[in-house]
C-alpha positions as CSV (number, residue, x, y, z in Angstrom):
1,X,43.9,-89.1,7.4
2,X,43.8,-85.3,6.7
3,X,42.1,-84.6,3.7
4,X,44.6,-82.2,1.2
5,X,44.1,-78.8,1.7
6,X,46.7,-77.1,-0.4
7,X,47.7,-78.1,-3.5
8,X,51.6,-76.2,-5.1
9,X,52.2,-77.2,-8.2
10,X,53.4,-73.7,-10.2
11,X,56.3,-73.9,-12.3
12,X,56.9,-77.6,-12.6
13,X,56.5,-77.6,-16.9
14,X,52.9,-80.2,-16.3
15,X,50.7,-80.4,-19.5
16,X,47.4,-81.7,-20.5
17,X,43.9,-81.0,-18.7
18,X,42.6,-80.0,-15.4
19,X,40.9,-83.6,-14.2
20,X,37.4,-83.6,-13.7
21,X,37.8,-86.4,-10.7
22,X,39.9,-83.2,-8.9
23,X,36.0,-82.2,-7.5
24,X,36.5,-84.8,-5.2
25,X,38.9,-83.2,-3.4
26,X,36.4,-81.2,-1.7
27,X,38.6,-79.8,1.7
28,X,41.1,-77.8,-0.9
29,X,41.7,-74.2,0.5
30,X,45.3,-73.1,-1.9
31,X,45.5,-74.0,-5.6
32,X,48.5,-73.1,-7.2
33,X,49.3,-74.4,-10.7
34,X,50.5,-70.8,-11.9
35,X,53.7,-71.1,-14.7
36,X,52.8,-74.3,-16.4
37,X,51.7,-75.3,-19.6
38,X,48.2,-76.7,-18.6
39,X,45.5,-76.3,-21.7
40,X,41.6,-76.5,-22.1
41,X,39.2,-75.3,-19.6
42,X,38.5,-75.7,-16.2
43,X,36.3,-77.8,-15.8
44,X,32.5,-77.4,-15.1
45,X,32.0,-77.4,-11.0
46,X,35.3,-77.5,-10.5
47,X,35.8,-74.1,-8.3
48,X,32.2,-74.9,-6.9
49,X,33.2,-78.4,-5.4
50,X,36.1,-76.5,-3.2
51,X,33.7,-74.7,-1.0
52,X,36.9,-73.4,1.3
53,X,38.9,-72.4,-1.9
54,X,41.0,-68.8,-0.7
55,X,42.7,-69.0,-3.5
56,X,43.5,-70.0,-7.2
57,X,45.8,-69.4,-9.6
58,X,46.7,-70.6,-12.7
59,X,48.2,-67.7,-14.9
60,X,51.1,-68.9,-17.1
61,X,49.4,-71.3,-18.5
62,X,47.3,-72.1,-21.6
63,X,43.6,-72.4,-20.3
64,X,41.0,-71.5,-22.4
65,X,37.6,-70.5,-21.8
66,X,35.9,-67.8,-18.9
67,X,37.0,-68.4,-15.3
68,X,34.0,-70.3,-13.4
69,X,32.3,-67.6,-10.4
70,X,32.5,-68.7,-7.2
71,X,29.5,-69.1,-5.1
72,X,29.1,-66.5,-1.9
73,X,30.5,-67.7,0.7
């Protein structure tokens, strides 16, 4: 099995958190949750545990906090 590289979930209304257990989806490349109404931060490794991550976005939403740094790649 392929391990899930892109992730599209922008616009679809979702609430609550960003799940912790989402680090182990360590191949993700394209993160997409943009024009929802996701709250609370991001949470702590998060961004660190996608080592191929290209690209994230999450405006439109309701997270709180500072947007983790990426390592250098």
């Amino acid at each position: 099995m392929v391990p899930m590289q892109v992730l599209e979930l922008a616009g679809n209304n979702f609430t609550g958190t960003l799940p912790p257990q989402w680090k182990s989806m360590v191949a993700m490349k394209d993160v997409s949750l943009a024009s929802n109404n996701l709250s609370g931060s991001i949470p702590d490794g998060l961004l660190q545990s996608w080592t191929s991550l290209r690209s994230f976005k999450v405006e439109g939403n309701k997270l709180t906090g500072p947007l983790p740094t990426l390592p250098n790649r």
